[in-house]
N, C-alpha and C positions, 0 to 999 in steps of 0.2 A: 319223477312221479308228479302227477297235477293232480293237485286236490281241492276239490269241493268243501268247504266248512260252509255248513248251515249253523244256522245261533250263534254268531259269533261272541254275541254280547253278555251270553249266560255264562255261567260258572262253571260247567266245562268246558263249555266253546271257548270261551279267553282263555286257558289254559292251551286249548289244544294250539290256538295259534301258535304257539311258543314252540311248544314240544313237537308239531306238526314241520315244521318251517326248514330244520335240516335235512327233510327227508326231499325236496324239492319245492314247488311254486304251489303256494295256495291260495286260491281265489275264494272270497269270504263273503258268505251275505248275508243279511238279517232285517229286520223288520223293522222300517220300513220299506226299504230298497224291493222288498220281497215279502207277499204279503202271503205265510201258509198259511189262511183261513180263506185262499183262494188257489186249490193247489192245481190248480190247471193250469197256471202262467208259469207253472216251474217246467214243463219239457222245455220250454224257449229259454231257459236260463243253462238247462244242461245241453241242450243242442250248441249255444253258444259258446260257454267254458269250456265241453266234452273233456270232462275229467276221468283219469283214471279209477280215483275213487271219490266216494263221495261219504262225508262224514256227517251224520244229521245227530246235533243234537240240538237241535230248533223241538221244541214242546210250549204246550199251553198246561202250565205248571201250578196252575192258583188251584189248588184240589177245593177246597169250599167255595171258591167263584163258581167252576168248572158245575156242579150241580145245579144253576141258575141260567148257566149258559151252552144247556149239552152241546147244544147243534156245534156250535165256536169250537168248543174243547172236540168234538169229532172231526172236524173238518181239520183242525191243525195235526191231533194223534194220530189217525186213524186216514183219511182218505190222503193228508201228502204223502206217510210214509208209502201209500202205496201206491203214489203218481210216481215216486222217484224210484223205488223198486223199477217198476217195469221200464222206466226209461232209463233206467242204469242196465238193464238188462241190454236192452235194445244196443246199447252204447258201449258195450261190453265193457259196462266198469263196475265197480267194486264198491258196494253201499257196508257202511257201519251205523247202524241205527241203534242209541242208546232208550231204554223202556225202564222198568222201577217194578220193585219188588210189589208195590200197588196192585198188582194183577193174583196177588193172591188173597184169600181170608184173613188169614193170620189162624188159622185156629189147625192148624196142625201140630204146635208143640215140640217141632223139631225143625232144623234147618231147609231150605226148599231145595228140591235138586230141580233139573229142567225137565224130568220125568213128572212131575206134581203137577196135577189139572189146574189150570187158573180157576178162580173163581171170585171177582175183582167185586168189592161193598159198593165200589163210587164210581161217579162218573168219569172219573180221571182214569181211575185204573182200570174202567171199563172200554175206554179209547183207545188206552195205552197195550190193551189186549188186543182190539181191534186191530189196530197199529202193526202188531208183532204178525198176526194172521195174514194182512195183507202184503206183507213184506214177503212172507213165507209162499203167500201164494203165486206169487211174482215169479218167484226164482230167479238163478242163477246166483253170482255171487253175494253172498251175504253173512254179515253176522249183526246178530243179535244181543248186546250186552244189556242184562241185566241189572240193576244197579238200586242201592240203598242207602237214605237219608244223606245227599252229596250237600255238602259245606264247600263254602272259600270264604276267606278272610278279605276279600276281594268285592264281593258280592253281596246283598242281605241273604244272609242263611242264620239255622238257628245258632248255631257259633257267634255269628254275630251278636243274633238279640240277645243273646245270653248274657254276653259284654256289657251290654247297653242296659238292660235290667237291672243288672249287679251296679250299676252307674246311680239308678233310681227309685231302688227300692232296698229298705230294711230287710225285710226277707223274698223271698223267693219261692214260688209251689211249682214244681214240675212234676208231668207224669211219670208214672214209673212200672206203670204196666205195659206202654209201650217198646218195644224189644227189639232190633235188628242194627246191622250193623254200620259204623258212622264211614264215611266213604269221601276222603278229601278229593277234590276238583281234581287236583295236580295232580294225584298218583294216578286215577283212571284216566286222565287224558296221556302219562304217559307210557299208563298199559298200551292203550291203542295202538301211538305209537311207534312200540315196541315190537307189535304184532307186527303194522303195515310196513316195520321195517325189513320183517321177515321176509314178507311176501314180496318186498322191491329183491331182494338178495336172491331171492329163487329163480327170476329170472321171468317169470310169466305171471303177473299180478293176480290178475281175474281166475285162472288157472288152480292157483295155488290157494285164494281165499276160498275159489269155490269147493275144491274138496273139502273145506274143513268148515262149511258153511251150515248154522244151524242157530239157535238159540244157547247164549254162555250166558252164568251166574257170576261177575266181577264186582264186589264191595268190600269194604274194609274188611279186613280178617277179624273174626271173633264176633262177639256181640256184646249190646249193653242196654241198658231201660235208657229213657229220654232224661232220667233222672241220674242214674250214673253219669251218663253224656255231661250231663251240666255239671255238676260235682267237679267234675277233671277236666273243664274249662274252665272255671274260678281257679282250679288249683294252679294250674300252667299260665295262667294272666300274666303277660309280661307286667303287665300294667295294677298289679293288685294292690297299690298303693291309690289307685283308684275306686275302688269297688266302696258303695256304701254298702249294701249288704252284709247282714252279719252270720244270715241262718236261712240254709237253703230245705225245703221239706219235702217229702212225697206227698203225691196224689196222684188220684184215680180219674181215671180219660172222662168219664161218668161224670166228673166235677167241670170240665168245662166242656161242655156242650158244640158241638159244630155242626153246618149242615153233610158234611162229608162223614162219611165212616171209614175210623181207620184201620186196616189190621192189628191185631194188638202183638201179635207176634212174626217177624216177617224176614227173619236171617235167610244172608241164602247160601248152599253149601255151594265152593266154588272147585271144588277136586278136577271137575272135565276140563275148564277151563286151562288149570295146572297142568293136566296130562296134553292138552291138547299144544299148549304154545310153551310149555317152561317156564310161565309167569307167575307170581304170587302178588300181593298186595300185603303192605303190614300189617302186623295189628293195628287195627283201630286205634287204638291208645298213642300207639308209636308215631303213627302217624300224627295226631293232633299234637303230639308235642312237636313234630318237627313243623309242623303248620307255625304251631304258637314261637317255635324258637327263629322260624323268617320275621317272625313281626317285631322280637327285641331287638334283631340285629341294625 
């Protein structure tokens, strides 16, 4: 298998290279090499790799920049994912485009299935919707992973600053009205590939992604407020003999102002996914500790 990793340098893309790497040759690019807020130079990148599949998790991720700079944040969400659709169509290969729970309100009150109408507050998740639409309209092989609050320990994510907080402050205020589920780097990128290892085994790649091509929900199992999240990153701290911090508190999203708006409630149910590939992800929880317990070793 030849594969395409787009974003090499994000927090799933580093992961993926790992996990990606047994399954055959992957050619990796990222920005600069590769600029997506010009996504008309990408057929000349796939014409030239002509990969099997192609794995984009390249995004313009600053969700409160991304309101100041629509046009950027559209051109990288929203029109490459859907330069590379149709040239992976063309090329008959196999797109994995990663998008975020973003694309919803939050104001549903229960977990989102892929049956739930988007209805994105920001410009982020309004890209990121756009993104998904033009992928979709593209056709041929594709899937669609859905994905919520992704951390590496690797990367700045809020795991991190969490860390780094507890390093410089007495106490601590986190939201706690924000809800969905925590999603480490690692285990989605070896969802992936886990999948595309299926599809190598079946014998006809493009074939085999394209029947089961659609929009999936893949994040941490279960859910938590941004305040729970942090709770049970101080607790798992290899390093808690570091932490000044003594006293961590809630608060309400309304306390700290941004130009983005977030969902406040944004889990996503992940059952299709499960029925569809055999795959689960862990608890949320489980996960972060096995996150936390690579960083004592």
């Amino acid at each position: 298998m030849r594969i395409l990793l787009l974003g090499h340098g994000g927090q799933v893309g580093w992961e993926c290279r790992r996990t990606l790497a047994p399954l055959g040759e992957v050619v990796t690019a990222d920005y600069p090499e590769v600029d997506f807020a010009q996504p008309e130079g990408l057929p000349a990148l796939m014409e030239r790799v002509r990969p099997q599949v192609i794995v984009n998790a390249a995004a313009y991720t600053a969700v409160d920049r991304a309101e100041s700079e629509p046009e950027t944040a559209r051109r990288v969400n929203a029109l490459a994912p859907g330069v590379l659709a149709q040239s992976a169509r063309r090329l008959r290969a196999a797109l994995v485009h990663i998008s975020t729970d973003y694309v919803f309100d939050g104001r549903k009150g229960a977990p989102y299935t892929e049956e739930d109408i988007p209805n994105p507050l920001s410009v982020y998740g309004q890209t990121k919707w756009e993104g998904e639409q033009a992928v979709q309209e593209a056709g041929g092989a594709y899937l669609i992973l859905r994905t919520s609050w992704v951390y590496s320990l690797r990367r700045e994510s809020f795991v991190s600053k969490v860390l780094e907080w507890s390093r410089q402050k007495d106490v601590l205020r986190v939201v706690d009205d924000q809800v969905a589920g925590p999603t480490w780097a690692r285990m989605l990128a070896q969802a992936i590939s886990a999948v595309l290892a299926q599809s190598l085994a079946s014998g006809d790649i493009f074939d085999w992604l394209e029947e089961r091509r659609g929009v999936y929900h893949l994040a941490g199992k279960g859910w938590c407020s941004r305040y729970q999240w942090a709770c049970e990153i101080l607790r798992l701290d290899p390093h808690r003999e570091q932490q000044r911090a003594r006293e961590i508190l809630p608060a309400r999203t309304a306390e700290f102002p941004t130009p983005a708006v977030r969902p406040l409630f944004s889990a996503l149910e992940m059952s299709k996914f499960e029925r569809t590939f055999g795959l689960t992800l862990p608890l949320w929880s489980q996960a972060l500790e096995m996150a936390m317990e690579g960083e004592r070793a």
